[in-house]
SEZA-977929 format. One record per residue (C-alpha): residue number from 1; residue in three letters; x, y, z. Coordinates in Angstrom, 2 decimals. Example, Ala and Ser with C-alpha at 12.3 -4.5 7.8 and 13.67 -1.06 7.14 Angstrom:
% residues 2
R   k   r       u       v       w
R   1 ALA   12.30   -4.50    7.80
R   2 SER   13.67   -1.06    7.14
//
This chain:
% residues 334
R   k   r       u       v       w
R   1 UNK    0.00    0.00    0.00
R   2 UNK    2.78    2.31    0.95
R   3 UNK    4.18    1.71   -3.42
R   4 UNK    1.25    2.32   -4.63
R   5 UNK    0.06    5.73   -2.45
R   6 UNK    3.36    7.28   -1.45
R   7 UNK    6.65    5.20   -1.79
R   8 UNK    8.74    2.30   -1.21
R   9 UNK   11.84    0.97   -1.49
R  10 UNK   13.43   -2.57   -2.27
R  11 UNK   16.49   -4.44   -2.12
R  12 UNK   16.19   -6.13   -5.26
R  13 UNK   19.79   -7.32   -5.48
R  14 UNK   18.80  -10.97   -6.06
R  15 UNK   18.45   -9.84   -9.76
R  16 UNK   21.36  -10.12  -12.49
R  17 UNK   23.11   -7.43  -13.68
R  18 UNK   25.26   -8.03  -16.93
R  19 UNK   27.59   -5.97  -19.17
R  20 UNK   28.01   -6.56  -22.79
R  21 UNK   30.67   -5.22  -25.26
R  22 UNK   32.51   -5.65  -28.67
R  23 UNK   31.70   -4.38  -32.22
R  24 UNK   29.10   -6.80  -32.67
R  25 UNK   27.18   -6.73  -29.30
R  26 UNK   24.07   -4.49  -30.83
R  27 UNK   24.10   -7.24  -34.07
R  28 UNK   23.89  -10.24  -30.99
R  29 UNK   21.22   -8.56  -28.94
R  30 UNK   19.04   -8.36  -31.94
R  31 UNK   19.43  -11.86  -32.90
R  32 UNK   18.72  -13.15  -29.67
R  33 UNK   15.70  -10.90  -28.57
R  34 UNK   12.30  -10.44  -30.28
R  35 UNK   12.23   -6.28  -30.89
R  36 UNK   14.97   -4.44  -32.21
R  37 UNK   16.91   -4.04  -29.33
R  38 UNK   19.57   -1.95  -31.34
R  39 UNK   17.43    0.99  -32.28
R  40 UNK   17.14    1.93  -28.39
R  41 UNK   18.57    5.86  -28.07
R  42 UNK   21.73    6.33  -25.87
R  43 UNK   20.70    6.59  -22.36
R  44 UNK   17.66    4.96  -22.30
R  45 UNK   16.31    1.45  -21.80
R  46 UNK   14.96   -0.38  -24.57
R  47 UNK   11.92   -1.34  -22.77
R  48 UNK   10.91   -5.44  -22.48
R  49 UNK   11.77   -7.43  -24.95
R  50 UNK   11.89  -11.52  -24.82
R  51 UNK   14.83  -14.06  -25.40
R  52 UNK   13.41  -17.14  -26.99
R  53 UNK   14.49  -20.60  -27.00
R  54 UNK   13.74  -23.25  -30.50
R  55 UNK   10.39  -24.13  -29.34
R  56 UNK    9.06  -20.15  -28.76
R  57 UNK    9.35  -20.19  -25.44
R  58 UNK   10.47  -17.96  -23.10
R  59 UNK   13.81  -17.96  -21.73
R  60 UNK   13.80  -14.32  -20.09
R  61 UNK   12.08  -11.15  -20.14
R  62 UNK   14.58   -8.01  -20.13
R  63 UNK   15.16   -4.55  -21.08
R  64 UNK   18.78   -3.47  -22.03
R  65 UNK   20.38   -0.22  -21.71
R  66 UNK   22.31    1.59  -24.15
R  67 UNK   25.78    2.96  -22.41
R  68 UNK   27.38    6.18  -25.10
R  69 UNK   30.10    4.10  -24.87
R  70 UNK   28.76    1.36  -26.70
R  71 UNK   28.21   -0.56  -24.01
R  72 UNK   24.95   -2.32  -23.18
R  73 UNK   23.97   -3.45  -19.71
R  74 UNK   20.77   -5.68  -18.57
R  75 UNK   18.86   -6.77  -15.06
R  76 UNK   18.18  -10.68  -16.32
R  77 UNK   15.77  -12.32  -13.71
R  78 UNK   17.79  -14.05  -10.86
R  79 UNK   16.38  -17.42  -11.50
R  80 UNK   17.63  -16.76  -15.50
R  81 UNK   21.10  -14.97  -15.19
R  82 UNK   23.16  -18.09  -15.66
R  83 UNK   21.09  -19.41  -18.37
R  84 UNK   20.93  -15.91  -19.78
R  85 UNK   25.11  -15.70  -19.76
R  86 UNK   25.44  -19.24  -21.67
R  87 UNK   22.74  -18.82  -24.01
R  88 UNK   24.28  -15.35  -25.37
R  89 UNK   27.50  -16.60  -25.41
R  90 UNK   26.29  -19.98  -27.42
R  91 UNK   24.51  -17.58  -30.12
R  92 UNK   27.63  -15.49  -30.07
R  93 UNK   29.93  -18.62  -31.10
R  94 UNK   27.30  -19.76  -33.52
R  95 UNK   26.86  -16.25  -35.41
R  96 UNK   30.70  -15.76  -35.14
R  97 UNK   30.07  -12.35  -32.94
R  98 UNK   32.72  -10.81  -30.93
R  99 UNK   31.41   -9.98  -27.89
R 100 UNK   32.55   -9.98  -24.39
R 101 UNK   29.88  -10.81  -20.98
R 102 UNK   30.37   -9.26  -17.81
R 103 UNK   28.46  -10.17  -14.78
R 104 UNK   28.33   -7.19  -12.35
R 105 UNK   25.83   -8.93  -10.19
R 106 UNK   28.89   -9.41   -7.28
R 107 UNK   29.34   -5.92   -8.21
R 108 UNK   26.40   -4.19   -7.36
R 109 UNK   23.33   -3.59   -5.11
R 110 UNK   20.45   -2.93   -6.19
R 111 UNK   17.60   -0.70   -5.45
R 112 UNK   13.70   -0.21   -6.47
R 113 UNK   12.16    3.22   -5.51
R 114 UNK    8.61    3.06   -6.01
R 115 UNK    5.36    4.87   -6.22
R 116 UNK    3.50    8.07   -6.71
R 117 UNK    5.98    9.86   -3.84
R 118 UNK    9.24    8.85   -5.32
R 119 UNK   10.12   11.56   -6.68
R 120 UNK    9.76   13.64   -3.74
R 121 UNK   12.24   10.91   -1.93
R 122 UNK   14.51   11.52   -4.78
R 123 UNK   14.44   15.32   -4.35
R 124 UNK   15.42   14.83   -0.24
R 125 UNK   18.51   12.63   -1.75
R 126 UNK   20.01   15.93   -3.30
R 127 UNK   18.48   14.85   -6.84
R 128 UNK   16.52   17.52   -7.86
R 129 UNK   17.36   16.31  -11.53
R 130 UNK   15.71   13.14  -11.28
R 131 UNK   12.52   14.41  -12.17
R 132 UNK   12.71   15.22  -15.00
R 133 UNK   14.22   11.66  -16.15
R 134 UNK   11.77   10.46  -18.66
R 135 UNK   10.35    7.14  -18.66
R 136 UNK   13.17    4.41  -19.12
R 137 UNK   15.63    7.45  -19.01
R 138 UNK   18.80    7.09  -16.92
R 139 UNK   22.04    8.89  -15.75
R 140 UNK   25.54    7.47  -14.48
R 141 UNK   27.52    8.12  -11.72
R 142 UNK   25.20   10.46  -10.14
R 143 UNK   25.20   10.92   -6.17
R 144 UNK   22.70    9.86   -3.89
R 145 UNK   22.44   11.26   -0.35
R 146 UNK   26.29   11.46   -0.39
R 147 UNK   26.90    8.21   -1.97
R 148 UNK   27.97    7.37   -5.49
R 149 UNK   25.82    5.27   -7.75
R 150 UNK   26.66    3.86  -10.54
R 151 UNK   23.44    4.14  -12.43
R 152 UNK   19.87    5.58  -12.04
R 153 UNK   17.15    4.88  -13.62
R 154 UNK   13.02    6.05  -14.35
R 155 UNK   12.20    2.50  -14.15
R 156 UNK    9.95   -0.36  -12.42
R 157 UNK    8.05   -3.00  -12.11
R 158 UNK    5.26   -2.19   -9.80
R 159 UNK    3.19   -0.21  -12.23
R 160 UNK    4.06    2.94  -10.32
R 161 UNK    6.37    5.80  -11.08
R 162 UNK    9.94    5.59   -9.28
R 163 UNK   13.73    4.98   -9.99
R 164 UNK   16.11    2.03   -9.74
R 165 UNK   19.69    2.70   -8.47
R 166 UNK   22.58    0.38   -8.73
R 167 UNK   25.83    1.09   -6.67
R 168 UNK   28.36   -0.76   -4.63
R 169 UNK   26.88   -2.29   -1.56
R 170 UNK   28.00    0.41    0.61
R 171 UNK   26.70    3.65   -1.34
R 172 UNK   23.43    1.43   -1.42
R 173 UNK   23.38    0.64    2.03
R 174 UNK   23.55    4.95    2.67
R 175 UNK   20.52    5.33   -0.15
R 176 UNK   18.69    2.83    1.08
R 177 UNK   18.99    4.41    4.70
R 178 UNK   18.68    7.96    3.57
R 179 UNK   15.41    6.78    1.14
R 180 UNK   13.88    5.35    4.74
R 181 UNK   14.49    8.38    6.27
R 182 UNK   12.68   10.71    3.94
R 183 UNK    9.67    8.54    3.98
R 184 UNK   10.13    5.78    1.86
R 185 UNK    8.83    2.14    3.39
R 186 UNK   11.20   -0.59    3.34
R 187 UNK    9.20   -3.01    1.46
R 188 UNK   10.14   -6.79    0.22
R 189 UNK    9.74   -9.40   -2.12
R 190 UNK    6.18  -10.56   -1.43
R 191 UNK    5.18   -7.33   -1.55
R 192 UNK    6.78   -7.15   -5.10
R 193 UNK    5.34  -10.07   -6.31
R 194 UNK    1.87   -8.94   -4.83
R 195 UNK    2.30   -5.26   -7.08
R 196 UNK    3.48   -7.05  -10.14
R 197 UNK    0.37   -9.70  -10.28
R 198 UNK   -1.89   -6.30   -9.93
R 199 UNK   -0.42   -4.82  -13.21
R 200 UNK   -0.31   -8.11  -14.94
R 201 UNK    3.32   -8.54  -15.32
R 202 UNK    4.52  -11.95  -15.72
R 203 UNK    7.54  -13.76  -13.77
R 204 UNK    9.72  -16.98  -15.15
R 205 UNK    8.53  -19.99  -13.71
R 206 UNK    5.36  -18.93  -13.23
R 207 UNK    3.95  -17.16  -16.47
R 208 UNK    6.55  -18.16  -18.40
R 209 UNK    9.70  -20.79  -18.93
R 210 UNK   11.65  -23.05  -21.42
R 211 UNK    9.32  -26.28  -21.05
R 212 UNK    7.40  -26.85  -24.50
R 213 UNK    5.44  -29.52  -22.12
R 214 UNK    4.60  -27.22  -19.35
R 215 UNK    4.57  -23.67  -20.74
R 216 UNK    2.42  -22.56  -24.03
R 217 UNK    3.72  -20.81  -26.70
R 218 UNK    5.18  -17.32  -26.34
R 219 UNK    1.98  -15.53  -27.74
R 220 UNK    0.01  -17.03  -25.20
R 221 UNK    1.56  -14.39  -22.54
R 222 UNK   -0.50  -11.65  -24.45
R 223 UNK    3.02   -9.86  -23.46
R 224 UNK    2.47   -6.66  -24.87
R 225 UNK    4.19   -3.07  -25.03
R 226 UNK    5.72   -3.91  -28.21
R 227 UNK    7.98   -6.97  -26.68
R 228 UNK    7.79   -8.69  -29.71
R 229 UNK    8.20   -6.86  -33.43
R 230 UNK    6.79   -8.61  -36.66
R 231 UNK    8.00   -6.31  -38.70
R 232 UNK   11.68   -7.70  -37.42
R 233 UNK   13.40  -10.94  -39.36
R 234 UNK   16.07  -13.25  -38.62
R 235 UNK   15.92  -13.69  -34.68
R 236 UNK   16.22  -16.75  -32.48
R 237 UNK   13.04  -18.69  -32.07
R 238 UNK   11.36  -16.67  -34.99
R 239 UNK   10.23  -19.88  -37.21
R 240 UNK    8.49  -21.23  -34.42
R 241 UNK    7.37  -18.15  -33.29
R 242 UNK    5.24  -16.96  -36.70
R 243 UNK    4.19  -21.35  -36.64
R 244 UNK    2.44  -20.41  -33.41
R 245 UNK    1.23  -17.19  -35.01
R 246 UNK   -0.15  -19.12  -37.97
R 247 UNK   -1.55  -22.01  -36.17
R 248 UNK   -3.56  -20.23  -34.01
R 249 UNK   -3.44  -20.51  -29.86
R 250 UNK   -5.00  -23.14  -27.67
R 251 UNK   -4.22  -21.27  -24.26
R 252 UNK   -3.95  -17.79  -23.74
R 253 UNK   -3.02  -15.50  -20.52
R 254 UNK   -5.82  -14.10  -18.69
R 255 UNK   -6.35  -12.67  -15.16
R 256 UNK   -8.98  -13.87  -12.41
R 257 UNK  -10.97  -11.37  -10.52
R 258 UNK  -12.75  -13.40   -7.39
R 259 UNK  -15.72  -12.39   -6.68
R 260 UNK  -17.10  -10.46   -3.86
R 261 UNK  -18.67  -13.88   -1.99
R 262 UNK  -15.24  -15.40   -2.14
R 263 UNK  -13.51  -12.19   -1.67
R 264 UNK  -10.55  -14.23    0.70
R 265 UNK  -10.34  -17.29   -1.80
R 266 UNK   -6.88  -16.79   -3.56
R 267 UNK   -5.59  -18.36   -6.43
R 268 UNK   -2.74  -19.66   -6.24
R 269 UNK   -0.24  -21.62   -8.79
R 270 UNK   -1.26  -24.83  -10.15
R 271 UNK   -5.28  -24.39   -9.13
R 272 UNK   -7.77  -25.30  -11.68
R 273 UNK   -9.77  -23.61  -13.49
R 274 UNK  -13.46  -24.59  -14.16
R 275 UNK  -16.17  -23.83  -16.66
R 276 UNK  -19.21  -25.52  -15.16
R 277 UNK  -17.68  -28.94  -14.25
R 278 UNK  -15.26  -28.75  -17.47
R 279 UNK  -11.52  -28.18  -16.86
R 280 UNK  -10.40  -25.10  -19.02
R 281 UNK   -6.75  -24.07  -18.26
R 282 UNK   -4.96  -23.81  -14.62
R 283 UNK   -3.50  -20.57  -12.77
R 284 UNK   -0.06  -19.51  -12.99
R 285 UNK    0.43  -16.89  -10.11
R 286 UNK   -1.82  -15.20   -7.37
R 287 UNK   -2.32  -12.61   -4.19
R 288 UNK   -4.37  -11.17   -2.19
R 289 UNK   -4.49   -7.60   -3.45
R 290 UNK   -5.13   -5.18   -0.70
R 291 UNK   -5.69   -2.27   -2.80
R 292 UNK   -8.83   -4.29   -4.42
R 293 UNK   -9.37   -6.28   -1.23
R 294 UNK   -9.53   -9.88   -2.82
R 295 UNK   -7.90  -12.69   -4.32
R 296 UNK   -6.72  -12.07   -7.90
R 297 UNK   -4.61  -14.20   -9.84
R 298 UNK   -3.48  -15.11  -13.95
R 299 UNK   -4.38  -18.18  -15.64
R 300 UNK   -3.72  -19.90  -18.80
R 301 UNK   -7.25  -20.55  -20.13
R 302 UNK   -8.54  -22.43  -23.44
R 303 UNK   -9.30  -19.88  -25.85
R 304 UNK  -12.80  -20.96  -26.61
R 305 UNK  -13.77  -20.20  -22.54
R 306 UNK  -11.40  -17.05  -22.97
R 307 UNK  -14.30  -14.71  -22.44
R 308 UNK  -13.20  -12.03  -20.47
R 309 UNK  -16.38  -11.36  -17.76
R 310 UNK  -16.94  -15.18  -17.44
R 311 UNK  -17.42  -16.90  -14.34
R 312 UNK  -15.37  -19.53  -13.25
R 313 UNK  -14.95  -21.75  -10.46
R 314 UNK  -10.88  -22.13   -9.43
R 315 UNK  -10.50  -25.25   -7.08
R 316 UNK   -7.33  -25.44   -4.95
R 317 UNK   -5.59  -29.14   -4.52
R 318 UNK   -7.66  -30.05   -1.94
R 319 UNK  -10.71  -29.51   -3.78
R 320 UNK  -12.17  -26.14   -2.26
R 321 UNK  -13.59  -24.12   -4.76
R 322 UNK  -14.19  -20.02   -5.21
R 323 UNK  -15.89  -18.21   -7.98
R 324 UNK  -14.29  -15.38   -9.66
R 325 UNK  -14.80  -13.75  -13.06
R 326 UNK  -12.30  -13.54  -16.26
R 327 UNK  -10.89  -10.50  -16.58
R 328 UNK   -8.38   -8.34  -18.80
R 329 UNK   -4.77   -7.09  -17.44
R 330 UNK   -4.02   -4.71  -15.09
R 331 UNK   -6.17   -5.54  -12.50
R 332 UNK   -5.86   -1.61  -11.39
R 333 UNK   -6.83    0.37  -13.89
R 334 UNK   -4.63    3.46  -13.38
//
């Protein structure tokens, strides 16, 4: 509650952080991601994009920023940074790229400042500037209540306005302090995971992973903000990819709204998902959201039961059940 009506702050250091450089780095990124990833400006993120494995599924979500220096750096999920490190240096060797892959994660902490007040905590760190950082903007080697980061950026993932900050563990450990002290709540991962379900966003090994078996296609994550660009050739996972596209989708990402009788009912991971007494798809990830004060959750469901006002039933391994409605993403309209 505190991210999404005045601010709060993470330690979100669990994440990877990786550096990429050599002449062909922007020619790699573009081959392994599904947008062109090399027509980001200079100082900006290049908003999400997705790495795909041979079967069009998902190997990570990421945005990448573009250094001047012709550098590019990236925040891979924690679970995917290894896999992430191999599987860009394997397309490297089999394009023939030169390219060289840094992990900074060791390197750095690193902080999420969140929600509609973060700017205001940014001002009481001595940076005035950081308002006017536009979206997915960011500055280096700026200084933070004192302490030198590395990197700042206009950039989340609660669906709120606010600024991630990557320095070495001590500077962060004086930001993080000096965020608390100008009003900022210290705030964790449940909390995060609770915010990102709200807006819709999707996490690996719940929304999303390698497993043809397990996970649908890569369309079925309805992914949106221009993750994935058709107008783009020649990328890893692309024939499968347009097959899926051609073929047509048997599952397809939706969210789950309870309803107001089974307000407490949350769906959780693995739970069914009914039509009448027919099974139509299972859920993914779910919270209680305290901002709408009930369970909410995402679901892969059959596209023919895909009808977004629907009621289902969700039943939980023990065979409780809770009636909720389809609904579209974010679950906050803001």
């Amino acid at each position: 509650m505190a991210v999404r009506q005045s601010a709060g702050i993470f330690d979100i250091s669990h994440m990877g952080r990786l550096r990429l450089r050599g002449p062909d780095t922007a020619q790699l990124l573009d081959y392994a991601f599904t947008k062109v990833v090399s027509a980001t400006k200079e100082g900006f993120m290049s908003g999400p994009t997705l790495a795909l494995n041979e079967h069009a599924r998902v190997i990570d979500d990421e945005m990448w920023y573009r250094l001047p220096s012709g550098e590019w750096l990236a925040v891979p999920n924690a679970a995917a940074r290894e896999r992430m490190k191999s599987h860009l240096s394997w397309l490297a060797d089999l394009k023939g790229l030169k390219v060289e892959i840094e992990d900074l994660t060791e390197a750095f902490s690193m902080l999420a400042l969140q929600g509609p007040k973060a700017v205001e905590v940014m001002r009481a760190l001595g940076a005035d500037w950081a308002a006017s950082l536009r979206p997915l903007e960011f500055r280096l080697n700026v200084t933070l209540a004192g302490a030198k980061a590395f990197l700042v950026s206009r950039s989340g993932w609660t669906g709120e306005d606010g600024f991630e900050v990557w320095a070495e563990h001590a500077d962060a450990e004086k930001v993080l302090r000096a965020a608390i002290a100008a009003g900022a709540k210290p705030a964790g991962i449940a909390a995060r995971d609770t915010l990102r379900i709200e807006m819709g966003f999707v996490l690996g090994g719940n929304e999303y992973g390698e497993d043809p078996v397990k996970y649908p296609c890569a369309l079925s994550l309805r992914y949106g903000m221009g993750a994935i660009d058709w107008s783009k050739r020649s990328f890893y996972g692309e024939e499968a990819l347009r097959a899926c596209r051609r073929e047509g989708l048997r599952w397809v990402r939706v969210g789950i709204e309870m309803k107001k009788s089974h307000a407490r009912f949350v769906p959780r991971g693995g739970y069914k998902v009914l039509v009448d007494d027919v099974e139509v798809g299972w859920v993914t990830s779910g919270t209680f959201s305290p901002v709408l004060g009930r369970g909410i959750g995402q679901a892969y469901v059959d596209t023919r039961y895909a009808i977004f006002g629907e009621t289902v039933t969700v039943v939980d391994e023990r065979g409780r059940a809770g009636e909720g409605k389809l609904v579209d993403f974010p679950f906050i309209k803001k």
